[in-house]
N, C-alpha and C positions, 0 to 999 in steps of 0.2 A: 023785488029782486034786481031788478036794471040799476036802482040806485046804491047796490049795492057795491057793482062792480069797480067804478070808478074809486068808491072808497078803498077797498083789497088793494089797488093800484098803487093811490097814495101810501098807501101804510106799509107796502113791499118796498116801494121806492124809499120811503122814509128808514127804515131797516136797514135796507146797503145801505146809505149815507152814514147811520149811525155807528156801523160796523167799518165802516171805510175812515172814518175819521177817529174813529177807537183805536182803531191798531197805529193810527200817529202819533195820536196823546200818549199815550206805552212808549213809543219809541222817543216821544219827546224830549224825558232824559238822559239817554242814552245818546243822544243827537249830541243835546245841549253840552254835558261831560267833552263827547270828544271834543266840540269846536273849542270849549274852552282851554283843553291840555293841546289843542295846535294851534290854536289865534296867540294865545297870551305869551307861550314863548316867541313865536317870530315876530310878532311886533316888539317884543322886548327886544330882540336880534335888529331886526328893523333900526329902532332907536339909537342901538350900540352902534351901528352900523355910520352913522351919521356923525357920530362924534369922535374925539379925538382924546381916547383914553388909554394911558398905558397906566399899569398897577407900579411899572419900575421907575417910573418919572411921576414925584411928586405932583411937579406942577399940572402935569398932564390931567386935569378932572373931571376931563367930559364934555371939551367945551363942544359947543355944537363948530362942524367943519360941511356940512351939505354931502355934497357927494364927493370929497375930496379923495376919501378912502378907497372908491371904486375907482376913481378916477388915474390914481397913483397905479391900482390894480391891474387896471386895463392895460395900461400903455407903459407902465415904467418899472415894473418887478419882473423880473427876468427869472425869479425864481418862482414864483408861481407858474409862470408859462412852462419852466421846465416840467415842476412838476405835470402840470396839466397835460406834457404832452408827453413824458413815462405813462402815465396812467390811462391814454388813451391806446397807446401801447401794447401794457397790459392787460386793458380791455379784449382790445381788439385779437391777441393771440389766444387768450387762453378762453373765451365764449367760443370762437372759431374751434381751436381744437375740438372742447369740451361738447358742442355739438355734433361734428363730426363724427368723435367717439362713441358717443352715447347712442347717438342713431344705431350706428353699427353696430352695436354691444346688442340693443336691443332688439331689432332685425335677425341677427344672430339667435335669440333666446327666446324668441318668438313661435315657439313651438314645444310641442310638448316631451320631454325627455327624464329618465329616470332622476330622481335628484335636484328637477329645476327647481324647487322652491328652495332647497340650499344655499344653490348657486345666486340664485337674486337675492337672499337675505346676505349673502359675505360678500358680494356686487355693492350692495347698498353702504357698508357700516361706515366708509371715511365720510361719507354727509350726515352722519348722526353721531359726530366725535362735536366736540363743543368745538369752535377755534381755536380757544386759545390752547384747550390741550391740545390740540395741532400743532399748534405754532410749539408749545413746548417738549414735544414728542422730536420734532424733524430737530432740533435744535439741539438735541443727545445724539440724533442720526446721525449732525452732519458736521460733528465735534471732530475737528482735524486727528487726534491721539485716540480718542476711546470710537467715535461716532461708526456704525455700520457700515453703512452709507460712503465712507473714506475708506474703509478696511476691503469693499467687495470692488473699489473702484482703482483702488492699488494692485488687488491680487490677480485681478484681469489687464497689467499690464498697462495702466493709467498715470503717467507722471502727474504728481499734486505739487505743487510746491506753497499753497497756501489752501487752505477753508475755501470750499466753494462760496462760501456767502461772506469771505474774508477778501473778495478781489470783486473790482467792479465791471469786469468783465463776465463773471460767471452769476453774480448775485441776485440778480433781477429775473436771469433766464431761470433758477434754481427754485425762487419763488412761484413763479410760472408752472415749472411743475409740481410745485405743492401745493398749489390753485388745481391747475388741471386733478391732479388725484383725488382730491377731497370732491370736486365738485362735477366732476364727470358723471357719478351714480346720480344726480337730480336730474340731470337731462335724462340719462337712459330709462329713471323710472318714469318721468309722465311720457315720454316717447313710446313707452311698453304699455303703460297702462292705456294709451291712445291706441294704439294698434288691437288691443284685445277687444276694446270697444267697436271697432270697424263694423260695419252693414257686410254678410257676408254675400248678398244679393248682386252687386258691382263686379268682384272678380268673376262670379261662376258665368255672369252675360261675357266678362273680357276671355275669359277662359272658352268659351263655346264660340266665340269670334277667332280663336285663334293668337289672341294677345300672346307674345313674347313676356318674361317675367320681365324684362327690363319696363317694356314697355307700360304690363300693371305698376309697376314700380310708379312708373312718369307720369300717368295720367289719372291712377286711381290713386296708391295708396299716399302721395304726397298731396293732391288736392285737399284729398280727405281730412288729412292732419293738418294742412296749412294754420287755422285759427289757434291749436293746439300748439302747433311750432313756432307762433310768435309770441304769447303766453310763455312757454319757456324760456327763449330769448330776453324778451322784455324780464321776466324777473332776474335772471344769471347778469345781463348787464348791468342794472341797477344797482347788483351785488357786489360783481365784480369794482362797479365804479366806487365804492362804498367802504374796499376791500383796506382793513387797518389792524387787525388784532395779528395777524400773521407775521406781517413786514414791523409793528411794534416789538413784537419778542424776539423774532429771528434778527432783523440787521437797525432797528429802529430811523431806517429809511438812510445808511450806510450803504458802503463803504461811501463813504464823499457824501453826494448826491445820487449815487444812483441807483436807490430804488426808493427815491419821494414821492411816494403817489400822494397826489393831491388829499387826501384827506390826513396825512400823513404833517405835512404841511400847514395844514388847519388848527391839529392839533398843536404842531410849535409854535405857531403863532399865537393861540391861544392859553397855552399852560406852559411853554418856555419860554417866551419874551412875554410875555402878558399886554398883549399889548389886543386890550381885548373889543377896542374901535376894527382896526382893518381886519383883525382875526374872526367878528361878525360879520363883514362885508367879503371875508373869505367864503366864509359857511352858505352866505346867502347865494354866492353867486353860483357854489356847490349844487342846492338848492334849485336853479333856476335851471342847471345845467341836466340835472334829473329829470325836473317838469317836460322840459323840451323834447328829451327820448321820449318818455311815457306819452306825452300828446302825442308824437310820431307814430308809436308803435299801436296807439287807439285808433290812428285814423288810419292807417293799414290795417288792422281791425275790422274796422267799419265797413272801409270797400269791399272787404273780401266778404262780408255777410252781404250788401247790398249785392254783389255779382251771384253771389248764391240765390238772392231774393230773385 
């Protein structure tokens, strides 16, 4: 019997090993797929990136130029920087609102009242319209003669004298708010659906201490959601920064320049000049620009579970 046991041992141990390295074979091509459909294009981007090809100049065939392309990028396009800094902009306004709001919508709705699953299913529909039907929904809105949009903003005593998205004063802010509308119900749903989830253990100890609701506010229910609130963050920015089918159909990054967000620019450099060396070194540095939020928002992330640890 003694010489039994050590064997049972081996053969349990040998079992998880077998089961543990099964379920990676399985997943192996699954792995293998995706690296291939993300390595094989950005190295092929990489490569473009380096050379010096336009499709509109013959002679232009790819010769290799190094880093000429980022180089010109960095320091000597003025229109890239413009764009880069509408879109940070952009960014910057309409995540700010769209959280704010959403918070507050959901705080708001965070209780139980006749009707509430209504009210949350017609909360939610502008983030389950496609884009680009957005984009061409607001784009009848905001049709200077026929558009809504012009018709409710005349009758309330509004002097127009052009299309909101037809001056470059109103254009940018106008998108802004058809960013904010479509994109406000994402925040307010994972901000609700976090709240429903809450411990209800926390407020009834802050409740019997006497807590003010500001105060459960401050130190319960925001801790609480912290990991939840930058998951939302981190995806809306990302989006935001990303943001192109709306500003293509509505002003195609007009009147002038001013509403070129950057990926907006990407795409002219890419499929209106063709000039499709710098227009890779556009995309990559898009790219890099991405990576660098999402490590940011990981490693705030991280802390905030290690402080919980």
């Amino acid at each position: 019997m003694g010489l039994l046991i050590p064997s049972f041992g081996q053969d349990k141990e040998k079992t998880v090993l077998k089961r543990k390295y099964t379920g990676y074979l399985l997943l192996l091509p699954t792995l293998a797929l995706l690296a291939f459909l993300s390595l094989v294009p950005f190295i092929y981007a990489f490569n473009l990136s380096l050379r010096d090809l336009n499709l509109r100049i013959p002679r232009l065939a790819g010769q290799f130029v190094g880093v000429d392309n980022f180089r010109y990028l960095m320091r000597e396009d003025s229109e890239f920087w413009h764009s880069m800094g509408i879109t940070v902009l952009f960014l910057v306004v309409v995540v700010s609102i769209e959280f704010v709001a959403g918070f507050a919508l959901a705080l708001l709705l965070n209780r139980e009242f006749k009707g509430k699953r209504i009210v949350v299913s017609l909360a939610v529909i502008p983030m389950m319209i496609a884009p680009v039907a957005v984009g061409l929904m607001w784009r009848v809105a905001l049709n200077y003669e026929l558009g809504i949009v012009t018709y409710l903003l005349k009758s309330i005593g509004i002097p127009m004298k052009e299309a909101l998205l037809g001056t470059s004063a109103t254009a940018l802010a106008t998108l802004m708010v058809i960013d904010i509308w479509q994109w406000t119900p994402f925040i307010f749903l994972i901000i609700l659906a976090g709240l429903h989830s809450l411990p209800k253990e926390p407020y009834e100890a802050a409740q019997v201490d006497g807590a003010s609701k500001w105060k459960i506010f401050r130190l319960v229910t925001l801790p609480l959601l912290k990991p939840l609130i930058i998951i939302a963050l981190l995806l809306r920015v990302i989006d935001a920064f990303k943001t192109f089918d709306q500003v293509y159909i509505l002003t195609g990054g007009g009147p002038g320049n001013a509403t070129d967000l950057v990926c907006m620019f990407a795409y002219r450099t890419n499929f209106k000049i063709w000039n499709l060396g710098y227009g890779a070194a556009v995309v990559l540095v898009i790219f890099l620009v991405i990576l660098i939020v999402t490590a940011f928002f990981y490693a705030v992330t991280q802390k905030k579970e290690e402080e919980v640890v």
